[in-house]
Backbone as JSON, one array per atom type, in Angstrom:
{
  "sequence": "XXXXXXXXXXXXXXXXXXXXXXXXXXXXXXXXXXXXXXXXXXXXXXXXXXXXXXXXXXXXXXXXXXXXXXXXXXXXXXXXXXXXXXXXXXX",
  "N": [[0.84, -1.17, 0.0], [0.36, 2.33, -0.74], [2.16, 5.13, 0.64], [0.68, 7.92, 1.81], [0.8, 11.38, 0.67], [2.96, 13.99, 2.41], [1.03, 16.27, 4.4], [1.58, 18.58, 4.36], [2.83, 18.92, 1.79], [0.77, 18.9, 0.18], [-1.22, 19.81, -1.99], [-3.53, 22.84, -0.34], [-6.3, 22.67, 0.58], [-9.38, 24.21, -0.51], [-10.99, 27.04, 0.68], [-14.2, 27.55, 1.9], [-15.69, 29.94, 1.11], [-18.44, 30.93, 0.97], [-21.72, 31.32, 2.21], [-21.25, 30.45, 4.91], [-18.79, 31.48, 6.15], [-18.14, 34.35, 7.89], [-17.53, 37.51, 8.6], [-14.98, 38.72, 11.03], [-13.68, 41.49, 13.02], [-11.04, 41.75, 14.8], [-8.19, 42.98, 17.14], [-5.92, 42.84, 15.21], [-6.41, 42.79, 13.06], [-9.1, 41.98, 10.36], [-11.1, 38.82, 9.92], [-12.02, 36.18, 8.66], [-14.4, 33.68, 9.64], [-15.63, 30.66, 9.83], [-18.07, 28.34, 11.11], [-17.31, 24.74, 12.4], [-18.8, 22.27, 12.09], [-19.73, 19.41, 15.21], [-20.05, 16.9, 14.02], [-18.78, 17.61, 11.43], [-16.11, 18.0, 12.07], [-13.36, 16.07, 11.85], [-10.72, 15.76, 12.41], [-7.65, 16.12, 14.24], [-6.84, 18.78, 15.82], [-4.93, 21.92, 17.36], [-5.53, 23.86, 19.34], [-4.8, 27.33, 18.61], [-5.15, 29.66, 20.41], [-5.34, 28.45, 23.14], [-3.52, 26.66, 22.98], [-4.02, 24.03, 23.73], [-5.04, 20.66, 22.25], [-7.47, 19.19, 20.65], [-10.21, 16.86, 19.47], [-11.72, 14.87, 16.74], [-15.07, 15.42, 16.77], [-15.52, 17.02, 17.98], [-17.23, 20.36, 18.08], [-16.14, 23.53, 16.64], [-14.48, 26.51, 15.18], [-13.22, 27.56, 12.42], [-10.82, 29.67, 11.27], [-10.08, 32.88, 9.45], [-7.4, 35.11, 7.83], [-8.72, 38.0, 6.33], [-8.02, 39.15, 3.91], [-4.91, 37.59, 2.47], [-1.56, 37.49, 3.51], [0.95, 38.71, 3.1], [3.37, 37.45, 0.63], [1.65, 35.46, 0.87], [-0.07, 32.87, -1.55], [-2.86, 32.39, -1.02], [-4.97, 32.97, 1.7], [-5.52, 30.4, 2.66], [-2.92, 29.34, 3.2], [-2.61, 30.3, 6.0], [-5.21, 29.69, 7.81], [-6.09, 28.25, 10.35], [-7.72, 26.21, 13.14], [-9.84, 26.81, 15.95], [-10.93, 26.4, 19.09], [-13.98, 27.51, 20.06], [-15.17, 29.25, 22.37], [-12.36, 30.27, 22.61], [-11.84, 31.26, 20.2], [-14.05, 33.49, 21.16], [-13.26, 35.02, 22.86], [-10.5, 36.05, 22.44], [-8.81, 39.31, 21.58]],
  "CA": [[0.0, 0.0, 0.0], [1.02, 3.53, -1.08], [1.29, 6.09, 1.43], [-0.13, 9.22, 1.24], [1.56, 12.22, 0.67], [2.73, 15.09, 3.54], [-0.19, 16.93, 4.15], [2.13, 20.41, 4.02], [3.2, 18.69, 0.44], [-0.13, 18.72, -0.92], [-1.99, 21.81, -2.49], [-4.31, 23.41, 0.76], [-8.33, 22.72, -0.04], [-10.07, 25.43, -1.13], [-11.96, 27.81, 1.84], [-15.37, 27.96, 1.83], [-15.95, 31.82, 1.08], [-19.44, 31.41, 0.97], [-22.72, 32.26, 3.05], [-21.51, 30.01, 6.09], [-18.16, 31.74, 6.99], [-19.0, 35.6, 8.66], [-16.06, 38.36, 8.86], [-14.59, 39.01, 12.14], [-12.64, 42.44, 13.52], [-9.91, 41.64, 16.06], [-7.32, 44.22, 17.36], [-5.17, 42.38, 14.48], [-7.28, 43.03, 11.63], [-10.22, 41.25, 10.01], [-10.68, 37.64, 9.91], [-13.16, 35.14, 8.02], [-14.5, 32.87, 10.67], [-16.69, 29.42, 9.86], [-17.96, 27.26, 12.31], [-17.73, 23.83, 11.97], [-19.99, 21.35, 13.28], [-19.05, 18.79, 15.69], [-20.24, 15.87, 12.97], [-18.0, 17.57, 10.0], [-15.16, 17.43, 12.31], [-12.91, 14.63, 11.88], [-9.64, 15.49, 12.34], [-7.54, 16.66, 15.32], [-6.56, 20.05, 15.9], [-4.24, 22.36, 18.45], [-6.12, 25.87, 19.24], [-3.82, 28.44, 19.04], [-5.59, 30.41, 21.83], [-5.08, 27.73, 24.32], [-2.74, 25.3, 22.68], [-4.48, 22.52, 23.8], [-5.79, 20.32, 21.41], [-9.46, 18.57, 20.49], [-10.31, 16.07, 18.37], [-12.91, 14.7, 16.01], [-16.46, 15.06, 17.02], [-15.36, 18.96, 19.01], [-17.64, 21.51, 17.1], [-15.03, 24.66, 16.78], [-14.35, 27.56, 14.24], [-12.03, 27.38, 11.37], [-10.39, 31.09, 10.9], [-7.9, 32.71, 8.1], [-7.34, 36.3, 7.46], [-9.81, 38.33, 4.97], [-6.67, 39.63, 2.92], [-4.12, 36.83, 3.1], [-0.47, 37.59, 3.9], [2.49, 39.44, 1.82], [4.03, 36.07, 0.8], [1.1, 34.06, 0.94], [-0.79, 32.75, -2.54], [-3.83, 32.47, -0.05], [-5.03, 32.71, 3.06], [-5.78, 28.95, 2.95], [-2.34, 28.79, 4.35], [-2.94, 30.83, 7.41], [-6.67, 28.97, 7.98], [-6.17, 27.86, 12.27], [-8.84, 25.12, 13.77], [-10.07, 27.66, 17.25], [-12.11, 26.14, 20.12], [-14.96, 28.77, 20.08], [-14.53, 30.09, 23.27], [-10.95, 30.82, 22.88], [-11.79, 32.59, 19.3], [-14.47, 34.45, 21.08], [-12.63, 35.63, 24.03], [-9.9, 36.84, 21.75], [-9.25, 40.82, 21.56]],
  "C": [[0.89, 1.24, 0.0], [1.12, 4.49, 0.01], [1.27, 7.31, 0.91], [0.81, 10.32, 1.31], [1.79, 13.24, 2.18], [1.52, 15.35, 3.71], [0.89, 18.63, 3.77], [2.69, 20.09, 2.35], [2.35, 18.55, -0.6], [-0.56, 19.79, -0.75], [-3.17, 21.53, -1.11], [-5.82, 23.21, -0.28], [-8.69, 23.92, 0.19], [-10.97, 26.09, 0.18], [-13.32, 27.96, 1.26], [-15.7, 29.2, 2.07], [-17.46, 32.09, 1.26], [-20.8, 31.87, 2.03], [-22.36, 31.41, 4.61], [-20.07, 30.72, 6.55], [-18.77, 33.6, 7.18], [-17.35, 36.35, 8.64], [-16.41, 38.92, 10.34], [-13.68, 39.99, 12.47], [-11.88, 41.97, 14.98], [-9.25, 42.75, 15.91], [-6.2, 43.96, 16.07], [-5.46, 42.48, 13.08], [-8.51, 42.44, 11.52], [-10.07, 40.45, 9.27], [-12.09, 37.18, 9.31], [-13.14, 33.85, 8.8], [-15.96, 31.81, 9.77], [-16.93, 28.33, 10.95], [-18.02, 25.98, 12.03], [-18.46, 22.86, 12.72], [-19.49, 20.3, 14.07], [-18.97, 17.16, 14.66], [-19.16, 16.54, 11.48], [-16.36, 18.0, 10.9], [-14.17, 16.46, 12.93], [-11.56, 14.75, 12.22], [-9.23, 15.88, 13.79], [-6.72, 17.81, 15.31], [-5.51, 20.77, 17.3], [-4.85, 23.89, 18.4], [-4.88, 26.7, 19.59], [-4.28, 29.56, 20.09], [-5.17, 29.82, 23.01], [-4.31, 27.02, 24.24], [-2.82, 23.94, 23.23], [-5.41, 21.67, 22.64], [-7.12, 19.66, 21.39], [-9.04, 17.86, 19.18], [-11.33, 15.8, 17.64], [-14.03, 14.91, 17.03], [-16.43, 16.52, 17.78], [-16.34, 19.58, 17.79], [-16.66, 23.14, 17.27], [-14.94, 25.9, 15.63], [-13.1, 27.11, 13.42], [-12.23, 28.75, 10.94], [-9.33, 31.21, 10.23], [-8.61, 34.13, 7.92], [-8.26, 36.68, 6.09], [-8.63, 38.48, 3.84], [-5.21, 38.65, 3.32], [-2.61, 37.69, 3.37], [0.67, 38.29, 2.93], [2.91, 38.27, 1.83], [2.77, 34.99, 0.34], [0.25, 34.04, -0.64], [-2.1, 32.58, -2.18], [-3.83, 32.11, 1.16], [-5.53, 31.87, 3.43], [-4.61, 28.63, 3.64], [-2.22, 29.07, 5.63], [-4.21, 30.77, 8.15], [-5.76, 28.43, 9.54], [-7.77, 27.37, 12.13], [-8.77, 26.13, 15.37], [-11.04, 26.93, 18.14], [-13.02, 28.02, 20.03], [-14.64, 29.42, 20.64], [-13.47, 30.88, 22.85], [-10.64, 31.93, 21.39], [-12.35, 33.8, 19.81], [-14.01, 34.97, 21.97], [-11.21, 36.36, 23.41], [-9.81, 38.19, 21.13], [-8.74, 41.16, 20.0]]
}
């Protein structure tokens, strides 16, 4: 059996831009926030608010800058997995 490639070696999936993520102002700029449900997530994650991680079945936010990065070809690569809380308690 083959294995699968990196994941940082394969092209980033495409952001869902449409009516389910919402723009967000932080003291840092403005951010495109989606929530995801606890059934569409499967993988496991490390919140950068708390740096503790969660795993499948957590319902949480998936956030990435409105205007990606000097450098970046999108802001699919600066997309972060957030426990809610710890996005919404964020200044």
């Amino acid at each position: 059996m083959a294995k699968r490639p990196s994941k940082h070696l394969r092209a980033p999936r495409p952001l869902s831009v449409g009516a389910f993520a919402r723009a967000d102002r932080k003291d840092d700029g403005e951010w495109m926030v989606q929530a995801m449900s606890a059934d569409a997530a499967t993988k496991t994650y490390r919140c950068p608010g708390c740096n503790r991680s969660f795993g499948p079945g957590v319902a949480h936010v998936v956030v990435w800058p409105r205007i990606p990065d000097i450098g970046s070809s999108s802001a699919v690569e600066d997309r972060r997995h957030w426990h809610s809380a710890c996005w919404s308690r964020r200044k």
